[in-house]
C-alpha positions as CSV (number, residue, x, y, z in Angstrom):
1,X,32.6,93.8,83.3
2,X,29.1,94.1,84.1
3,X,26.8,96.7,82.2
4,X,26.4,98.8,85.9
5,X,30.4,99.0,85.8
6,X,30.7,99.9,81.8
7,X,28.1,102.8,82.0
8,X,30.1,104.2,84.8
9,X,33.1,103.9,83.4
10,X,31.9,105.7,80.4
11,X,29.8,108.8,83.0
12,X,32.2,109.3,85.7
13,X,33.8,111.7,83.3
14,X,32.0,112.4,80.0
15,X,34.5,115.1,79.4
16,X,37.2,112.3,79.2
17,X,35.5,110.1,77.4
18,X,34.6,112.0,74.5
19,X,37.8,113.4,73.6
20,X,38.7,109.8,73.5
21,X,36.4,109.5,71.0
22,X,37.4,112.7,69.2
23,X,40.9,111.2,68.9
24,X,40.0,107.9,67.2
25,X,41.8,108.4,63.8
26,X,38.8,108.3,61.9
27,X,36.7,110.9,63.8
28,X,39.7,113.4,64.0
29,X,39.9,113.7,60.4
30,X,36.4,113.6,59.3
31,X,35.7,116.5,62.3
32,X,38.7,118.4,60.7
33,X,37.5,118.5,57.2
34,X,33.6,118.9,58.6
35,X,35.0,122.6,60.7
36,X,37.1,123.7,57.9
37,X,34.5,123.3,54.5
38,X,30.8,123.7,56.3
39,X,31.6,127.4,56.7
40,X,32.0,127.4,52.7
41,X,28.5,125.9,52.2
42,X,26.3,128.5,51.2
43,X,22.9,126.9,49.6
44,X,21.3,123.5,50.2
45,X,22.8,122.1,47.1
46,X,26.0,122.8,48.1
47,X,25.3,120.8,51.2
48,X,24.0,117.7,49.8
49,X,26.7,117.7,47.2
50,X,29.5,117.2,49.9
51,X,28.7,113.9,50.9
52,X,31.5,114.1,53.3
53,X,29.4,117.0,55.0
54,X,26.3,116.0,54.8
55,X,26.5,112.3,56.3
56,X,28.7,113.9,59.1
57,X,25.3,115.7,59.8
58,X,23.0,113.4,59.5
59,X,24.9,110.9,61.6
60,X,25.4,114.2,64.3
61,X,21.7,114.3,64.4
62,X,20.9,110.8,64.9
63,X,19.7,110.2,61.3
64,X,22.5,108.8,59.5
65,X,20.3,105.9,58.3
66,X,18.7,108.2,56.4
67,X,21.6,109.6,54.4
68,X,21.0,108.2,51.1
69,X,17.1,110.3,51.3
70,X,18.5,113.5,49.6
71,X,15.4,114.6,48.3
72,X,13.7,114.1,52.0
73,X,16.2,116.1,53.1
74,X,15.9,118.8,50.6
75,X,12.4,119.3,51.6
76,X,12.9,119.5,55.4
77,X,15.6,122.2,54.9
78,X,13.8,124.1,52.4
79,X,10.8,124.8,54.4
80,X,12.3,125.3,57.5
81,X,10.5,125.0,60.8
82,X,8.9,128.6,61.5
83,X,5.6,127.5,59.4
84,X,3.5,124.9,61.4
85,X,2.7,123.7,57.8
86,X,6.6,122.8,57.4
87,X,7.6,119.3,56.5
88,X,9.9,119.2,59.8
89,X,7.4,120.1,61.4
90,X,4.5,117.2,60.3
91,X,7.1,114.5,61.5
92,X,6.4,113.2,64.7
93,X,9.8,112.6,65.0
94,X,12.0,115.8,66.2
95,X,14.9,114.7,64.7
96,X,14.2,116.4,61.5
97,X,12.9,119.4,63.0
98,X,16.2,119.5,65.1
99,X,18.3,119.2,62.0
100,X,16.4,122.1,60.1
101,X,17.0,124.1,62.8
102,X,20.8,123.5,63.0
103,X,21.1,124.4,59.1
104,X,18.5,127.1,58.6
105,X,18.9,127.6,55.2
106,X,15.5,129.2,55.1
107,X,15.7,131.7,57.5
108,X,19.7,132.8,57.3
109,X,20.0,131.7,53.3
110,X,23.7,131.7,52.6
111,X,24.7,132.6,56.4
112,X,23.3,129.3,57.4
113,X,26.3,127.0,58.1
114,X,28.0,129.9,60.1
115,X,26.1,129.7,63.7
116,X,27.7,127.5,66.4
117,X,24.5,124.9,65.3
118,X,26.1,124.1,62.5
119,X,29.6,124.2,63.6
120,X,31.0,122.7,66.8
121,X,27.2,122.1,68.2
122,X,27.5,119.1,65.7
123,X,31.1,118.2,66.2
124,X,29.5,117.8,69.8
125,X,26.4,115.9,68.6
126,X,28.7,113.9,66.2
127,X,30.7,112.7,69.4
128,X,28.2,111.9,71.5
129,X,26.6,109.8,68.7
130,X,29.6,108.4,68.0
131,X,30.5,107.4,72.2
132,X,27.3,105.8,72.5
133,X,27.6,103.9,69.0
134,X,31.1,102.4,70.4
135,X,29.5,101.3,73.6
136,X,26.7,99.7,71.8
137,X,29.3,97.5,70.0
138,X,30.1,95.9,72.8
139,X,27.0,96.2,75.5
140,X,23.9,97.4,73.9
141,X,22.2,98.2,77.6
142,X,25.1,101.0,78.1
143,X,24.1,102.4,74.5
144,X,20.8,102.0,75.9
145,X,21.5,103.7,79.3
146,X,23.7,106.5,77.2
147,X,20.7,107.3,74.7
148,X,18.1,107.9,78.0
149,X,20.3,110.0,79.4
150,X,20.6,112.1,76.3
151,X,16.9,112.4,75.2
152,X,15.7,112.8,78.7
153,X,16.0,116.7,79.3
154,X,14.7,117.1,75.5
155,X,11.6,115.0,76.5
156,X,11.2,117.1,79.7
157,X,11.5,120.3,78.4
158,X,8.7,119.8,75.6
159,X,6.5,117.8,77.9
160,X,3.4,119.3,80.2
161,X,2.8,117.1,82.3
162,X,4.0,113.7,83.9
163,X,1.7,112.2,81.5
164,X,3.0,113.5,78.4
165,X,6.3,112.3,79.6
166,X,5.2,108.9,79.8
167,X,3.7,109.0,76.5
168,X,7.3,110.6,74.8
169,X,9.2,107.6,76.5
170,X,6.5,105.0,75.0
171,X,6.6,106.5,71.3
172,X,10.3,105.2,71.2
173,X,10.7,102.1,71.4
174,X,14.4,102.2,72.9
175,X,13.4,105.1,75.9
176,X,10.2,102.3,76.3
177,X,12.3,99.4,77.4
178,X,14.4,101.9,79.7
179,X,11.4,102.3,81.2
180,X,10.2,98.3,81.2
181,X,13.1,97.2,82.4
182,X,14.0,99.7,85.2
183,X,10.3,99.2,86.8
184,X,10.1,95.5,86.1
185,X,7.2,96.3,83.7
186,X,6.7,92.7,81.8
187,X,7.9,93.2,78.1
188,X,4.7,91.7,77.1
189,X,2.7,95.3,78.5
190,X,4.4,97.2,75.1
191,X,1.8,95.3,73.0
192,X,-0.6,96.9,75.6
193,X,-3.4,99.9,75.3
194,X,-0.9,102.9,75.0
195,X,-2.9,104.7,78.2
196,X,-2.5,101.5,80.4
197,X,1.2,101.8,79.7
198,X,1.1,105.3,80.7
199,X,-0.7,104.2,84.1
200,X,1.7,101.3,84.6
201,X,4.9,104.2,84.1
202,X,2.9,106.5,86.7
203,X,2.0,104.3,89.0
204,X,5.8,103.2,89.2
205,X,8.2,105.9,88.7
206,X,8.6,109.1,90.4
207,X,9.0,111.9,87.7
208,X,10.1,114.5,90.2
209,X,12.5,112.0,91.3
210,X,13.5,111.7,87.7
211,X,14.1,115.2,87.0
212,X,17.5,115.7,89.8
213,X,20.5,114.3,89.0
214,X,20.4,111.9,91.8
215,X,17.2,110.5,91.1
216,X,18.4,109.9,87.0
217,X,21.6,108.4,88.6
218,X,19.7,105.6,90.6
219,X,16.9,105.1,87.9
220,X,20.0,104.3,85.4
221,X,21.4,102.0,87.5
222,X,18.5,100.4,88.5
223,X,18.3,99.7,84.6
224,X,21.8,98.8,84.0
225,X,21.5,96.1,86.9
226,X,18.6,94.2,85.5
227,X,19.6,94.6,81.7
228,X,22.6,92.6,82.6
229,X,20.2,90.1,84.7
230,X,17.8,89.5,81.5
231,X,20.1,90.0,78.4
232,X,23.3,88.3,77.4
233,X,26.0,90.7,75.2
234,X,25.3,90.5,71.4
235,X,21.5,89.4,72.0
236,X,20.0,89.7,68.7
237,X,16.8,90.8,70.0
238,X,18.3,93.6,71.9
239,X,20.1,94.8,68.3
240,X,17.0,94.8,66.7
241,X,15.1,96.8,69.5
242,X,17.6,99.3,68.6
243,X,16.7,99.5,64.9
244,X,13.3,99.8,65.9
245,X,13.6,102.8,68.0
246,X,12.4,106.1,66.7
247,X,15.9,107.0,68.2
248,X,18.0,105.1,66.5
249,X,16.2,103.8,62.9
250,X,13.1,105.2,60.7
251,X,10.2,105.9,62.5
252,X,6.7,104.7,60.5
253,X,5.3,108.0,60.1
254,X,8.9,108.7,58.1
255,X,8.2,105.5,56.4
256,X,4.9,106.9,54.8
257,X,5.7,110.0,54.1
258,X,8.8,108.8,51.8
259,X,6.3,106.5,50.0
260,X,4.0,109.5,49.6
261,X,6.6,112.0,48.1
262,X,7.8,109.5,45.8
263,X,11.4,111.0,46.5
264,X,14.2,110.5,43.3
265,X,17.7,110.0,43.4
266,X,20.5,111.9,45.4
């Protein structure tokens, strides 16, 4: 099947196809023991201790390749987000400022794990992580297609301005080739000047178009349709645009800073 047909097959009813994935064997049980114990998690210790919790977590939140950086971790959740100065908050990355805010340890202390961000809000994230991982395995342009759809209304709703938009797709590099490959933007143009990217995206795409559901329908297919024209299933270069996204792998800035904090063990 082509990678138009798989994407549809998979958003024609979301609903649908996530409790498929909340019934795979493996997923059921670690979502079962993940809403019965993170209730009982009452200091950041706790929560790193549970490795069982904690990479069900990470992996809800997109950062599951960063499990094993415990002492990272620590950090982000012990400063929370409401001080600009916070350590979530110096990443240019929002996962880690997303993932502080789910466990806010620093605000709510020992009540933390007991707010629906903690609880189903990352079953739900956990899914949907999950649901996009399977369809990578076997079409990386539908995990691609999945993943736009996802970080799209996060992008809009902290963006300005169209331009700011275009600058949020650019700094990842999986929303970026979206983007290439939808407008027939040369893959060469990423190695570009970062503002004549942003003029190349403007010039092309209709953001207020973007922004209904229509218009998001059409642009996805429009990228499904020529991913399946330029790639070949289980393209190696398409795997390893995906470990380079700021989405899906460990964004530079992340990079440095675990160099500079000299982190220890678990």
């Amino acid at each position: 099947m082509t990678t138009l047909t798989d994407y549809r097959l998979i958003t024609r009813d979301m609903s649908a196809s996530l409790k498929r994935v909340s019934e795979e064997p493996v997923v059921s049980r670690e979502t079962k023991y993940y809403l019965e114990n993170i209730s009982k998690v009452d200091t950041i210790e706790d929560f790193l201790a549970d490795d069982r919790l904690f990479s069900y977590a990470m992996k809800a939140h997109g950062l599951e390749e960063m499990t094993y950086a415990k002492g990272l971790i620590r950090k982000v959740l012990e400063g929370g987000t409401e001080d600009e100065d916070a350590l979530a908050n110096k990443f240019t990355d929002p996962r880690y400022k997303a993932f502080a805010e789910a466990f806010d340890f620093k605000t709510h202390e020992g009540n933390a794990t007991i707010f629906t961000k903690a609880q189903q809000g990352t079953v739900d994230k956990y899914l949907q992580q999950t649901l996009e991982e399977n369809a990578g395995n076997d079409n990386q342009g539908v995990r691609l297609a999945l993943y736009f759809e996802r970080k799209l209304p996060e992008i809009l709703e902290d963006s300005s301005s169209d331009r700011s938009i275009a600058f949020s797709l650019l700094g990842d590099n999986a929303l970026g080739e979206v983007v290439r490959t939808a407008l027939s933007i040369p893959p060469e143009s990423a190695a570009a000047n970062i503002d004549r990217q942003a003029d190349a995206i403007l010039d092309k795409l209709d953001f207020d178009e973007l922004k209904t559901p229509e218009g998001l329908t059409k642009f996805l297919e429009d990228f499904t349709a020529l991913w399946e024209v330029n790639n070949s299933y289980g393209d190696p270069s398409s795997a390893a645009l995906l470990g380079q996204s700021a989405g899906f792998g460990i964004s530079s800035d992340l990079m440095l800073s675990i160099n500079n904090l000299k982190l220890g063990g678990r």
